[in-house]
LUMDRENTI-303665 format. One record per residue: residue number from 1; residue in one letter; x, y, z of N, C-alpha, C in turn. Coordinates in pm, 1 decimal. Example, Ala and Ser with C-alpha at 12.3 -4.5 7.8 and 13.67 -1.06 7.14 Angstrom:
LUMDRENTI-303665
REC   zaro   vomi        n.X        n.Y        n.Z       ca.X       ca.Y       ca.Z        c.X        c.Y        c.Z
REC      1      A     1319.0     -569.0      780.0     1230.0     -450.0      780.0     1320.0     -330.0      780.0
REC      2      S     1285.0     -225.0      708.0     1367.0     -106.0      714.0     1290.0        3.0      787.0
***
This chain:
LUMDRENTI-303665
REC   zaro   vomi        n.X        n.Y        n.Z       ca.X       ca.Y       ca.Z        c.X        c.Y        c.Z
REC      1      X    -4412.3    -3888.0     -340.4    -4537.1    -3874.6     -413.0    -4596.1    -3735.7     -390.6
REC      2      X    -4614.5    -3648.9     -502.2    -4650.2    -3521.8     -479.9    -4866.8    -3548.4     -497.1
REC      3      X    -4906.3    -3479.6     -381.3    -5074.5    -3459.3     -404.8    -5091.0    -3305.0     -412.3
REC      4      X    -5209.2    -3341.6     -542.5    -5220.8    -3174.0     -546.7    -5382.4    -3209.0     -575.9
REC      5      X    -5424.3    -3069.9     -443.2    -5599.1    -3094.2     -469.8    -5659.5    -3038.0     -572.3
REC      6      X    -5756.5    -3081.2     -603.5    -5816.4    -3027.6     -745.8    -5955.7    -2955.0     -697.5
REC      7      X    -5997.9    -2850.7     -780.8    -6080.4    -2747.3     -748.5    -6201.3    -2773.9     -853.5
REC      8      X    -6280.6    -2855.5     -845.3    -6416.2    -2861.3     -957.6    -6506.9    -2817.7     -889.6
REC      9      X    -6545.7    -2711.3     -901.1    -6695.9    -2628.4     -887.5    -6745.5    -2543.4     -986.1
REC     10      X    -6904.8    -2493.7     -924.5    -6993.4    -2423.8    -1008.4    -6963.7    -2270.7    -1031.4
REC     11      X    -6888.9    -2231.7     -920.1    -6904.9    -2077.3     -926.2    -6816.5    -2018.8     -880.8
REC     12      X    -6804.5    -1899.7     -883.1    -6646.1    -1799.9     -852.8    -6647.8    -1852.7     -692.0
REC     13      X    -6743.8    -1845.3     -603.1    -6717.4    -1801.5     -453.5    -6688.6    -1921.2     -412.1
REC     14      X    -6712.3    -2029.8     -491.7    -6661.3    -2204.1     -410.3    -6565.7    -2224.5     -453.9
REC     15      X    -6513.4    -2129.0     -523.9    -6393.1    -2160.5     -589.1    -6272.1    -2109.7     -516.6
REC     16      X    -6298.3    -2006.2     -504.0    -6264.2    -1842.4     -401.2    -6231.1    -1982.2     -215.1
REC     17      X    -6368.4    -2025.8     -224.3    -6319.3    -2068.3      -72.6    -6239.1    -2197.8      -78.8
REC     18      X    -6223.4    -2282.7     -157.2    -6119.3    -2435.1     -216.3    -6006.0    -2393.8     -206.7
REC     19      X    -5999.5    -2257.1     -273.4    -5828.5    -2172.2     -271.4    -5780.8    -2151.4     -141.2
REC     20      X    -5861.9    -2084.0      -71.8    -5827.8    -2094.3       89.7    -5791.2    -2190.4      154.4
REC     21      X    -5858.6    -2275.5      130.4    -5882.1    -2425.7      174.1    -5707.1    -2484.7      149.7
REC     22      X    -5662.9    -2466.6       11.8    -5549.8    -2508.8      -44.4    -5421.3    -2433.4       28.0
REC     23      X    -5509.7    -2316.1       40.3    -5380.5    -2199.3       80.1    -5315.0    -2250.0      253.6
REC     24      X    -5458.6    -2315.4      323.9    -5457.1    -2346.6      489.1    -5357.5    -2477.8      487.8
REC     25      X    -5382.5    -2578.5      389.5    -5334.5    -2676.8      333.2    -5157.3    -2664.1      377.3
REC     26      X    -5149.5    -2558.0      304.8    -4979.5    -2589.9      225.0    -4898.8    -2414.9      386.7
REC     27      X    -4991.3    -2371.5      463.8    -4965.6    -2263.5      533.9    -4867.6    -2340.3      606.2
REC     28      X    -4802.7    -2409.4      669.3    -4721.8    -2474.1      691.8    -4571.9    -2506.6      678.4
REC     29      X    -4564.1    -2516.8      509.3    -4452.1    -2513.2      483.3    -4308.0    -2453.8      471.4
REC     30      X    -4213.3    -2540.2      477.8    -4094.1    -2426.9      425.7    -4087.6    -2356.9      332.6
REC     31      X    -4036.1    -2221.4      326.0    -4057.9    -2194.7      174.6    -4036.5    -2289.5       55.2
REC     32      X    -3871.1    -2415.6       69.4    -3841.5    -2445.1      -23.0    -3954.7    -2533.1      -65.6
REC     33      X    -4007.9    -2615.1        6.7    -4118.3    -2757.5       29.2    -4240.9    -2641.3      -84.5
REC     34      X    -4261.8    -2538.6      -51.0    -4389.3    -2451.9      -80.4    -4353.5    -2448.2     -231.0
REC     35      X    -4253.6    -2410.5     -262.4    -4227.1    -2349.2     -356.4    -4214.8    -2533.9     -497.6
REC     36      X    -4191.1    -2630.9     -435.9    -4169.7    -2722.9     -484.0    -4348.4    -2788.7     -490.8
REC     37      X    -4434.0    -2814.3     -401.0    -4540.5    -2887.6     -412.7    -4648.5    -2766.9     -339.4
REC     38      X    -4645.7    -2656.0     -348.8    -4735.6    -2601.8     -345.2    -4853.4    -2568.6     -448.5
REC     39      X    -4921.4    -2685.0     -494.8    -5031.5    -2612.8     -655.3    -5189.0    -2691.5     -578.1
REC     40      X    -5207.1    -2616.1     -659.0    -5350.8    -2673.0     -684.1    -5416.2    -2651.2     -833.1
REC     41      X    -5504.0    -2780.0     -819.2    -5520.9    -2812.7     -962.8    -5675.2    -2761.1     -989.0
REC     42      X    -5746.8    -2680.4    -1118.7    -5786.8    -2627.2    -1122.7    -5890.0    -2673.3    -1281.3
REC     43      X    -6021.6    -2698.1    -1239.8    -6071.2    -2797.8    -1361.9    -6151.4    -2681.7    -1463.4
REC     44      X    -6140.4    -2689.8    -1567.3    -6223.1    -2616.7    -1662.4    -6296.4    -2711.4    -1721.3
REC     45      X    -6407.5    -2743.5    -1720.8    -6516.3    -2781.5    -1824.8    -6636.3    -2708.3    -1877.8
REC     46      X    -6622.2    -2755.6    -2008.6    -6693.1    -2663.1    -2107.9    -6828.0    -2678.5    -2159.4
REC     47      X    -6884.5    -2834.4    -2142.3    -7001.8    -2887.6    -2140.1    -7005.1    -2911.0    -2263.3
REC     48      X    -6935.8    -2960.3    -2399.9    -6887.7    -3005.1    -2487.6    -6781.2    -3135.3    -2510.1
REC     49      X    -6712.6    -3081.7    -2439.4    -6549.3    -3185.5    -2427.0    -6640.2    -3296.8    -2326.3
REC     50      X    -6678.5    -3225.5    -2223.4    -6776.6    -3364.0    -2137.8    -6945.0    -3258.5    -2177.6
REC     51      X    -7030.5    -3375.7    -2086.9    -7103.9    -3302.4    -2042.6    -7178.2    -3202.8    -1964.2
REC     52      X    -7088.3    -3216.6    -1897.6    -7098.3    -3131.4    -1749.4    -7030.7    -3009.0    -1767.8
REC     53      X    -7056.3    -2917.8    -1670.3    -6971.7    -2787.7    -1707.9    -6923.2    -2715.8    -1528.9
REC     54      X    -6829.5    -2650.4    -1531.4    -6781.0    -2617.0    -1457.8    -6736.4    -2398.7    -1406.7
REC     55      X    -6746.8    -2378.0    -1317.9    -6666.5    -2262.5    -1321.6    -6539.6    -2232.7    -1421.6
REC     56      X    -6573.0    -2109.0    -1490.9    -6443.9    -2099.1    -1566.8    -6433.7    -1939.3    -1624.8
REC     57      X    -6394.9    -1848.4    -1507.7    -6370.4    -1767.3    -1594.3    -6276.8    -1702.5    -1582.6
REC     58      X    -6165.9    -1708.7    -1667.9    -6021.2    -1629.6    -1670.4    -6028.0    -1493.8    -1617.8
REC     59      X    -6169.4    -1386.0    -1622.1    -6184.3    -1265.6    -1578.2    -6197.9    -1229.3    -1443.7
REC     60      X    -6242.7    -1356.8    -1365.9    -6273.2    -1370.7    -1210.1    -6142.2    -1436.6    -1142.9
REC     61      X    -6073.7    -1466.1    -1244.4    -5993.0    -1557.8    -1146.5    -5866.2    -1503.6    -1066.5
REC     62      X    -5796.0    -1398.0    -1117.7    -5748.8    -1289.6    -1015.8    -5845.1    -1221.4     -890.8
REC     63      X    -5945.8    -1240.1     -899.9    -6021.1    -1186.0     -753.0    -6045.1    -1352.5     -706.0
REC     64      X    -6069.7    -1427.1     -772.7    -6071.8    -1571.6     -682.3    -5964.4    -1600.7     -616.4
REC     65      X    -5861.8    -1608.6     -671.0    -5759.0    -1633.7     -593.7    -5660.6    -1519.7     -549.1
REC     66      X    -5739.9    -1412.8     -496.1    -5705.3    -1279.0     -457.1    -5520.1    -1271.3     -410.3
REC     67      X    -5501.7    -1290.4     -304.3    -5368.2    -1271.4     -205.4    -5312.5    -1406.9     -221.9
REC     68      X    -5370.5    -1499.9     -284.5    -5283.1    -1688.0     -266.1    -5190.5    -1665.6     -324.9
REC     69      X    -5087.8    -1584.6     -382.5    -4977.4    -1565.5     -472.9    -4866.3    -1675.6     -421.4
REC     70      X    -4875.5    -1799.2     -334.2    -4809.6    -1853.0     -292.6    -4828.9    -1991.8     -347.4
REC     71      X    -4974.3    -2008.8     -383.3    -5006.1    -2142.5     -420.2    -5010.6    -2132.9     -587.3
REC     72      X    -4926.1    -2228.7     -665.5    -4920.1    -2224.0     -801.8    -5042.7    -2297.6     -826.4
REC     73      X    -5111.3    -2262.1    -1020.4    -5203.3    -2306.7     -987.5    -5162.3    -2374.8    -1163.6
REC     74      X    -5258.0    -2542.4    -1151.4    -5217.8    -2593.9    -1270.7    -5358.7    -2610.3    -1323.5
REC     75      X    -5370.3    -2553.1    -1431.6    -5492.6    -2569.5    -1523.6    -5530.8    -2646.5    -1604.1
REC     76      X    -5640.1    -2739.9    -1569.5    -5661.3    -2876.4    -1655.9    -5819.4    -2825.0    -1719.4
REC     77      X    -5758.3    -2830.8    -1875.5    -5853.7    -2755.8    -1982.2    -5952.2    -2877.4    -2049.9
REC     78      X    -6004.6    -2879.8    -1999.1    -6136.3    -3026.4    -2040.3    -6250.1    -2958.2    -2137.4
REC     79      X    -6205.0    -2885.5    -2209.9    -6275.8    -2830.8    -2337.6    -6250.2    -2864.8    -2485.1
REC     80      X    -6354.5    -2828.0    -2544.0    -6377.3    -2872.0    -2717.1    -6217.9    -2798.8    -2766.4
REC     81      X    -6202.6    -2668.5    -2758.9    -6127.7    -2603.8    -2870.4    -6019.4    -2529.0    -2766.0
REC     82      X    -5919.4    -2611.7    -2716.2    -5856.9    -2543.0    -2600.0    -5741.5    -2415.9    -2742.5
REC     83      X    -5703.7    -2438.4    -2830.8    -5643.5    -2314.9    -2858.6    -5750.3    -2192.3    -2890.0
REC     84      X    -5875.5    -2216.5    -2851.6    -5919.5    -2068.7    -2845.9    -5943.3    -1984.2    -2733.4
REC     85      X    -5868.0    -2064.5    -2639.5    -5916.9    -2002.2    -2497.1    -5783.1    -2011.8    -2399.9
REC     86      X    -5687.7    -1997.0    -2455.1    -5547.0    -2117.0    -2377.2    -5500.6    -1925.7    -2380.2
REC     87      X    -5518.6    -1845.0    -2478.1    -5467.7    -1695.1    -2436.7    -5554.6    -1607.0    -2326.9
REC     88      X    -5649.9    -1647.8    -2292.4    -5705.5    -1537.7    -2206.9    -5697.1    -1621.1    -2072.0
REC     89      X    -5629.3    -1739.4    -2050.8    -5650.0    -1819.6    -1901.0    -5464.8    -1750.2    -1880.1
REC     90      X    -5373.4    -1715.6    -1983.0    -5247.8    -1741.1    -1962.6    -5216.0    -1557.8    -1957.8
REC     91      X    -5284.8    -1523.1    -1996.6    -5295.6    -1309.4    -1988.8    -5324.5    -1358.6    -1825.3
REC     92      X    -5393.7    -1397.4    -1752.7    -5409.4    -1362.7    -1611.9    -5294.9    -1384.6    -1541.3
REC     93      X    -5170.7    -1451.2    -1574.2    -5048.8    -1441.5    -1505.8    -5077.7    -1540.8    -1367.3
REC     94      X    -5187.5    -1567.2    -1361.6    -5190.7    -1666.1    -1237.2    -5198.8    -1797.5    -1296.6
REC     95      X    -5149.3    -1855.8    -1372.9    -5120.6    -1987.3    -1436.6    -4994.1    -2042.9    -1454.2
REC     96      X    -4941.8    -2149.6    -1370.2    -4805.6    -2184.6    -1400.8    -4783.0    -2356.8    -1487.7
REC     97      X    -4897.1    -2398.6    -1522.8    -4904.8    -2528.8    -1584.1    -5024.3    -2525.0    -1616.9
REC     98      X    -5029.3    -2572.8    -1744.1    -5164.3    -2578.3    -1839.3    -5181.8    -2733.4    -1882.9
REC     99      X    -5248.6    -2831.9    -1851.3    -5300.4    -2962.7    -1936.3    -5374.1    -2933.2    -2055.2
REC    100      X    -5368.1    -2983.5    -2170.7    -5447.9    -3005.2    -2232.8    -5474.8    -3186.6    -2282.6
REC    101      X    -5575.8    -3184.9    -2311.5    -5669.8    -3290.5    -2385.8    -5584.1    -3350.4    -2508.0
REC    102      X    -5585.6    -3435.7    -2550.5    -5491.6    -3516.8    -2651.7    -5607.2    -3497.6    -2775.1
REC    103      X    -5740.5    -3562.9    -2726.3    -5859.2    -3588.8    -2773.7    -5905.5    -3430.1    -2815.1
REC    104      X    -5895.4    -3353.3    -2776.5    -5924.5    -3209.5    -2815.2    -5818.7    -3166.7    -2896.9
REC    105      X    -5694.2    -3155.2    -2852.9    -5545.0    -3064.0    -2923.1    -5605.1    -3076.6    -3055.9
REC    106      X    -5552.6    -2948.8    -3124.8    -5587.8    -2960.5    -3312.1    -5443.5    -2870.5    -3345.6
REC    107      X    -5367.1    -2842.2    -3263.0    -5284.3    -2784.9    -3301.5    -5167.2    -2799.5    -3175.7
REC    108      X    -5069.3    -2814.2    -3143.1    -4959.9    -2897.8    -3057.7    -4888.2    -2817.4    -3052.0
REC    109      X    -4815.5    -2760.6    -3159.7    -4740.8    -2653.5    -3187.8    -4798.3    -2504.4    -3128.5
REC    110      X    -4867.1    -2471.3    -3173.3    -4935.4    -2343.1    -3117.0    -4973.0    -2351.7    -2997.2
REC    111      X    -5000.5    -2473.1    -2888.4    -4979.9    -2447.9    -2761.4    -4891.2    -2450.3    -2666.8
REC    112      X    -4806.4    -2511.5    -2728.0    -4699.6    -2543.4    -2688.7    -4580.5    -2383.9    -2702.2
REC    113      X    -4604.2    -2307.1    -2829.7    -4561.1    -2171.9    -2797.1    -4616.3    -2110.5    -2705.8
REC    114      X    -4770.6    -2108.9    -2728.7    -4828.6    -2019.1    -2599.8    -4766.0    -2018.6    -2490.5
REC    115      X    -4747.2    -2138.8    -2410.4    -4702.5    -2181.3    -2295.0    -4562.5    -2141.2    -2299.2
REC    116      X    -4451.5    -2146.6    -2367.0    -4305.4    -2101.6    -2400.5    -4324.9    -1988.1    -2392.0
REC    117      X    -4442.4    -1870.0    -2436.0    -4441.9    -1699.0    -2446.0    -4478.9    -1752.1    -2247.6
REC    118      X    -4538.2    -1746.4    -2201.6    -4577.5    -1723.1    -2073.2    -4490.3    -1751.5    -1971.5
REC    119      X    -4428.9    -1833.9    -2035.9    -4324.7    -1907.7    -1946.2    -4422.2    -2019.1    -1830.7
REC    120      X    -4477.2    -2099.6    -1903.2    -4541.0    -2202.1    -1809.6    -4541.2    -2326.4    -1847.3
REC    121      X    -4551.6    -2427.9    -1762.7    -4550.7    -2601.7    -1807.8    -4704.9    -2615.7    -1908.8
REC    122      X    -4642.3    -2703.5    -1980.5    -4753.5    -2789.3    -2060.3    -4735.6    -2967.5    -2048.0
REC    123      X    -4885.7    -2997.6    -1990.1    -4894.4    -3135.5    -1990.3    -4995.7    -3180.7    -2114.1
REC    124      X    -4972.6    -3287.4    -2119.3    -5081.1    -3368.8    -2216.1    -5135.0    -3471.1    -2137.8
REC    125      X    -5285.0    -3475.5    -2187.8    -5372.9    -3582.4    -2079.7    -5434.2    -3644.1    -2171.0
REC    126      X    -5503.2    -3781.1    -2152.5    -5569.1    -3864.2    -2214.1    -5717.9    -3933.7    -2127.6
REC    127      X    -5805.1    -3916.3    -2188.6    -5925.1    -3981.1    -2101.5    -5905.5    -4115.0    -2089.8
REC    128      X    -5958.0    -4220.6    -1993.5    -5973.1    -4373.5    -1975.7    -5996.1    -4432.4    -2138.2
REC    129      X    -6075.0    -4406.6    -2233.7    -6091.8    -4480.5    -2299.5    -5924.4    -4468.9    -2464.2
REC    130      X    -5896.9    -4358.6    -2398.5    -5775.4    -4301.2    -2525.3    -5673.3    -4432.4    -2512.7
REC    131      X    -5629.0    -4472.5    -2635.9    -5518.6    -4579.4    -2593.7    -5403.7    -4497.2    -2515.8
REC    132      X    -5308.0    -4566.0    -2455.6    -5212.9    -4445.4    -2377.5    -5072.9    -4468.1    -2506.1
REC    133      X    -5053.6    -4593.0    -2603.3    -4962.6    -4544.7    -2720.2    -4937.5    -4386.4    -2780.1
REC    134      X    -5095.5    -4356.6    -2805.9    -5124.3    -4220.9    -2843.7    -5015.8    -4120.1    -2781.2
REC    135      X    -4996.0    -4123.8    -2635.3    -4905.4    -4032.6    -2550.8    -4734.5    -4025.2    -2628.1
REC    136      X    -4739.5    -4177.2    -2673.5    -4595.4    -4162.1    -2663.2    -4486.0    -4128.1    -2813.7
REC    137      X    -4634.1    -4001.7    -2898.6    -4595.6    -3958.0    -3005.5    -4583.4    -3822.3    -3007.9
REC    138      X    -4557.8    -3773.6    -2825.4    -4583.3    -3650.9    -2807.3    -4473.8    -3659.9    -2676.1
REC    139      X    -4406.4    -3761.7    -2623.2    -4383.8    -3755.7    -2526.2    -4202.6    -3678.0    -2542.1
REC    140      X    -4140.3    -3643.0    -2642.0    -4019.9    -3534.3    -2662.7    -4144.3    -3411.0    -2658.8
REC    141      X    -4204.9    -3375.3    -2645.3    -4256.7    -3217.7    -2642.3    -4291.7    -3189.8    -2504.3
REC    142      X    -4368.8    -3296.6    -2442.8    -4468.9    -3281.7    -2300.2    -4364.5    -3329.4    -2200.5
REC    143      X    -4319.6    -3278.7    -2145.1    -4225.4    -3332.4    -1998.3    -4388.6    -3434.8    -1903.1
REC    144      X    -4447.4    -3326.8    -1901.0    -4572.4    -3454.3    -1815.3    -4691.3    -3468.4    -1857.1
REC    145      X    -4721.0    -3626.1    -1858.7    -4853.6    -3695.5    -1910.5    -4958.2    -3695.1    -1840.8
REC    146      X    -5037.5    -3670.0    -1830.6    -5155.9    -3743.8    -1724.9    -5240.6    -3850.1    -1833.7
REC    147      X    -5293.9    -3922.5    -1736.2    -5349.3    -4009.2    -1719.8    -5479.7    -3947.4    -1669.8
REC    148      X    -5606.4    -3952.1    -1736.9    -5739.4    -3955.6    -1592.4    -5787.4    -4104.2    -1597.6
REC    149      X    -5798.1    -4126.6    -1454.2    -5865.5    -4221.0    -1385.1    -6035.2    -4259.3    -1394.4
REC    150      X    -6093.9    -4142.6    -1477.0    -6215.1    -4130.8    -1433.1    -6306.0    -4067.1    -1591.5
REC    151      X    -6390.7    -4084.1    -1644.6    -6482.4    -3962.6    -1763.1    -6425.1    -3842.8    -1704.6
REC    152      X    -6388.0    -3778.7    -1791.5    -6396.4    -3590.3    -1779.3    -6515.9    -3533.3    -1739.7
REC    153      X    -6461.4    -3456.1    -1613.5    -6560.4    -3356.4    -1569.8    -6604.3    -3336.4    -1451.3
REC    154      X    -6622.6    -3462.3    -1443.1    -6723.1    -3498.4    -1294.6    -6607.8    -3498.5    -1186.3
REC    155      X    -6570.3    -3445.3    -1026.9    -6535.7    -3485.0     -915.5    -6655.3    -3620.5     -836.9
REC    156      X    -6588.3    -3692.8     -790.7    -6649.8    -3802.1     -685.0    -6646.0    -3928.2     -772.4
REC    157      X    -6610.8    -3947.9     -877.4    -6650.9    -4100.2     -965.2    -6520.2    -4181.6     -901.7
REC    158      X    -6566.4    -4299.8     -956.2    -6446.3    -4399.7     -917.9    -6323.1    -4435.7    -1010.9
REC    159      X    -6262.2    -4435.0     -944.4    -6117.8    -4490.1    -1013.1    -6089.9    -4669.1    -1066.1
REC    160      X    -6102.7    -4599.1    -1243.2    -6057.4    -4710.1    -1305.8    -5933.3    -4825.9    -1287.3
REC    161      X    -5953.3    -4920.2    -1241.7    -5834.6    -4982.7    -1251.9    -5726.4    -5025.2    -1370.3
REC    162      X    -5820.2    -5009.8    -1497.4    -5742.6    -5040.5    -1644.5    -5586.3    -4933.8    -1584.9
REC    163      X    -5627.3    -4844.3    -1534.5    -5493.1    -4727.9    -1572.2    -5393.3    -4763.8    -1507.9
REC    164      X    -5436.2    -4836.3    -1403.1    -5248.2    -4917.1    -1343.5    -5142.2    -4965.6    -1471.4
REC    165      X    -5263.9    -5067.4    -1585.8    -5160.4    -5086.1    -1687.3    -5132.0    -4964.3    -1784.5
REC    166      X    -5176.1    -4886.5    -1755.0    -5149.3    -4702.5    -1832.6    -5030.9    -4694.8    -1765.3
REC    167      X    -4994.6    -4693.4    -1670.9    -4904.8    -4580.7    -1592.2    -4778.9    -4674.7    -1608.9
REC    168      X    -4823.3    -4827.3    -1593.2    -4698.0    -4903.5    -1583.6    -4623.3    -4884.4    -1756.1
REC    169      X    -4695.7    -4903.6    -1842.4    -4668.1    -4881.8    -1986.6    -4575.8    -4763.1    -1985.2
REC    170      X    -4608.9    -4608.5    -1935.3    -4579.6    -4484.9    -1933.8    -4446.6    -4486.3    -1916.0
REC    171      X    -4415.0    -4601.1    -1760.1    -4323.8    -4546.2    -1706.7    -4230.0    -4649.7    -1752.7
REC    172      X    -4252.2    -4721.2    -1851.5    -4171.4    -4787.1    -1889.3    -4100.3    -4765.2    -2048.4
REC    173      X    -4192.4    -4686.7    -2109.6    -4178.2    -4636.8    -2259.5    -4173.3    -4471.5    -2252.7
REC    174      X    -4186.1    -4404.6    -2134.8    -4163.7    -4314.1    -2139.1    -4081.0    -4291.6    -1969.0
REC    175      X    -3920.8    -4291.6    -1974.9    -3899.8    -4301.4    -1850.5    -3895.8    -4177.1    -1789.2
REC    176      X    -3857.4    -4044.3    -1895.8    -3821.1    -3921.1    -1846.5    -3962.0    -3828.2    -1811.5
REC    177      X    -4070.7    -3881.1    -1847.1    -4195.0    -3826.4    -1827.1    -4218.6    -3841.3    -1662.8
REC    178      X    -4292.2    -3698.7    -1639.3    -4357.9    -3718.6    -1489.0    -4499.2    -3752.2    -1489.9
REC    179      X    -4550.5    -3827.8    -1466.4    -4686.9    -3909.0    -1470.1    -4789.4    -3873.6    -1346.3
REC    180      X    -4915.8    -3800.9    -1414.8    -5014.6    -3766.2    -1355.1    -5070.6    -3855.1    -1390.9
REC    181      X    -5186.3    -3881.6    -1210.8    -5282.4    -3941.4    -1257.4    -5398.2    -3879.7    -1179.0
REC    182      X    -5535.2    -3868.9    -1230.3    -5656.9    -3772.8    -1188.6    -5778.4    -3854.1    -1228.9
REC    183      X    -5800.3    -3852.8    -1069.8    -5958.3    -3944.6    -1077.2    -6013.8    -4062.9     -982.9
REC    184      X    -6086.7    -4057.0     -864.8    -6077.7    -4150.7     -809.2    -5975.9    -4175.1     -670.7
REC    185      X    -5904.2    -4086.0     -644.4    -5820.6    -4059.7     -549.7    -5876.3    -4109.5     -381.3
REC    186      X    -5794.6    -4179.8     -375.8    -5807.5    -4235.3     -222.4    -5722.1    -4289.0     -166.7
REC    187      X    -5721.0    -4330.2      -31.7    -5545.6    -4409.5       19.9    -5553.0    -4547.9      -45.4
REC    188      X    -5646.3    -4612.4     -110.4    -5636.4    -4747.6     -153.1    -5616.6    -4688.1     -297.1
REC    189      X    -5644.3    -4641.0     -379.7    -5657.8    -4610.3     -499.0    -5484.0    -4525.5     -479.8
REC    190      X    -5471.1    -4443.0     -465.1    -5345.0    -4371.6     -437.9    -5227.5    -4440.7     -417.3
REC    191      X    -5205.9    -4589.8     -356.2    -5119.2    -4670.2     -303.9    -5135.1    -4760.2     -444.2
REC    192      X    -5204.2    -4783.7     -507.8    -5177.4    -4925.4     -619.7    -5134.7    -4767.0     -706.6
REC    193      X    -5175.6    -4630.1     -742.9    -5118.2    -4548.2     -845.1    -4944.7    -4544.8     -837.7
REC    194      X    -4936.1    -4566.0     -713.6    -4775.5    -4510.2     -692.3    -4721.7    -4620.6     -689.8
REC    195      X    -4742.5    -4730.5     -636.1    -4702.4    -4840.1     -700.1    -4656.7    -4897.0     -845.7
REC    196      X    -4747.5    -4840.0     -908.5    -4733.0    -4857.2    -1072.8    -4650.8    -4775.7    -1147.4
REC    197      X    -4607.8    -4622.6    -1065.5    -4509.9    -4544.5    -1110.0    -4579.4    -4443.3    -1124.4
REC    198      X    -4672.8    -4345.8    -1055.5    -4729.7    -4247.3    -1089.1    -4636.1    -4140.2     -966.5
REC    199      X    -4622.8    -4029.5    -1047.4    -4527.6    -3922.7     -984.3    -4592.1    -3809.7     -917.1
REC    200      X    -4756.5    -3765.8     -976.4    -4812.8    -3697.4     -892.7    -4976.8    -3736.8     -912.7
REC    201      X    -5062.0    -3729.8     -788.6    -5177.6    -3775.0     -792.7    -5284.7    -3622.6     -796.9
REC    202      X    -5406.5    -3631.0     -850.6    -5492.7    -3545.8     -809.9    -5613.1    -3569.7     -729.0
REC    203      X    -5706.6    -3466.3     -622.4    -5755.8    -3528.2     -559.6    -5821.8    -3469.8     -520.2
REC    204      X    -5984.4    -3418.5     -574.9    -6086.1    -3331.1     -539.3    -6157.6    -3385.2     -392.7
REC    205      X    -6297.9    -3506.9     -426.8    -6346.9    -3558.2     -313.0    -6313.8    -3570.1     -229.5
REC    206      X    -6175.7    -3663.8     -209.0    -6144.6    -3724.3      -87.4    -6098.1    -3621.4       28.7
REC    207      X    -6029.6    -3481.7      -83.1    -5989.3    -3378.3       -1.9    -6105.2    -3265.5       13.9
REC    208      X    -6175.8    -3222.7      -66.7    -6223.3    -3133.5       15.0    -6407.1    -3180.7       37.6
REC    209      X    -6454.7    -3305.5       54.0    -6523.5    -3414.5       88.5    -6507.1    -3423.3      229.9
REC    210      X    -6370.7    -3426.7      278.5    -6360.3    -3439.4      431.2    -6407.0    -3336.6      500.7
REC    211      X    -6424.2    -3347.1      632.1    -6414.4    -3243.5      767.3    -6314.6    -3244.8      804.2
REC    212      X    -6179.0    -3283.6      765.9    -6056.9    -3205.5      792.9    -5939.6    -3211.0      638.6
REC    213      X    -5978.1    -3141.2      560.9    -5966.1    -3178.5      459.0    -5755.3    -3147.4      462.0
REC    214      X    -5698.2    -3074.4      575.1    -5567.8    -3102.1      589.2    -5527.5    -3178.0      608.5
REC    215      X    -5578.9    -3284.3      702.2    -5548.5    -3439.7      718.2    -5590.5    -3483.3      661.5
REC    216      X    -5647.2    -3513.0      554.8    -5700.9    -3571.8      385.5    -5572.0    -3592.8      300.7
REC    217      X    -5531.3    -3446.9      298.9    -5421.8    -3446.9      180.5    -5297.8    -3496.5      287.0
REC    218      X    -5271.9    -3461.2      379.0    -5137.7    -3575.4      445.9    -5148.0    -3664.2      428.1
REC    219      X    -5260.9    -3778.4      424.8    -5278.9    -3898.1      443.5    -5211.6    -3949.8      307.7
REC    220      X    -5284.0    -3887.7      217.0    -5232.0    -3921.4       62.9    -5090.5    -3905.4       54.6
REC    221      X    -5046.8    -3820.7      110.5    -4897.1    -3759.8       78.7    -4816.7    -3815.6      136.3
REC    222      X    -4866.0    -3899.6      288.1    -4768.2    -3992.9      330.4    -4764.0    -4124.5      252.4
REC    223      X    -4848.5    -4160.7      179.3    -4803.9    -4276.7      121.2    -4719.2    -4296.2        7.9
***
């Protein structure tokens, strides 16, 4: 089970210190282990797509994540019009996986090149209320689905239980897909996800919520 922490804040410098946080995280590893589950997940909201809004600016984000050139970083785009903004997050060269919104996409094709010019992964995600059928008219383009557990936007909400029957559906109509799930993350919540067939979890609160937020993300990762 791969955990990758997720970064939702207000501003460049909490953002700047989560990266550290991620970087202390994964300082440890072998290269190969690093090079395989070293990311952190990285939230854009636009205060449209949800209501809430988040740090987001493609121009800061080479000084945010200054020297981390070790930790890949996957970008989950929780905005209205992600092909108008999917070129200036992917010019910064510090992006190796881009999510987008199912409920947003207006064009599939054109992000899906973007991501082919950059040379980076593209996932497709669906909010709690999206049927998860929807996924599986996209699932020859998207190697990985997510699932969120939770409304877009917010870190700390609770994890829906409807999505166990999401993930079990996924992994049964879509076997070659790698299945994210984001939202709600905890060792009880985390243990019924992987149970159901989820391949990688995300996990803001629980990890950087703690006072030892390295033994946070082991805990998850051993299960």
């Amino acid at each position: 089970m791969q955990v990758i922490p997720a970064i939702n804040v207000q501003n460049a410098e909490e953002a700047a210190r989560q990266f550290k946080i991620v970087q202390n995280i994964f300082a440890n590893l072998p290269s190969e282990a690093l090079a395989k589950d070293g990311w952190a997940h990285l939230d854009i909201v636009d205060g449209i797509f949800s209501p809430n809004t988040t740090w987001g600016s493609p121009a800061e984000l080479v000084n945010v994540i200054g020297h981390l050139s070790s930790v890949k970083v996957e970008l989950h785009l929780m905005v209205s019009s992600p092909e108008a903004v999917i070129d200036s997050w992917l010019r910064t060269g510090k992006i190796q996986r881009v999510i987008f919104h199912l409920e947003a996409m207006t064009d599939s094709v054109y992000l899906l090149e973007k991501c082919k010019k950059y040379g980076v992964e593209a996932m497709l995600a669906i909010n709690p209320g999206t049927d998860v059928e929807r996924l599986l008219a996209h699932k020859d383009d998207f190697k990985y689905l997510q699932l969120l557990a939770v409304p877009p936007g917010w870190a700390g909400q609770s994890f829906d239980p409807k999505i166990l029957g999401k993930i079990k559906f996924l992994r049964v109509n879509a076997p070659d897909a790698i299945i994210e799930v984001d939202g709600g993350i905890n060792q009880e919540t985390a243990q019924l996800a992987r149970e159901a067939g989820a391949d990688i979890l995300i996990s803001a609160s629980y990890i950087f919520s703690s006072t030892d937020p390295k033994a946070a993300f082991e805990e998850l990762s051993r299960l």
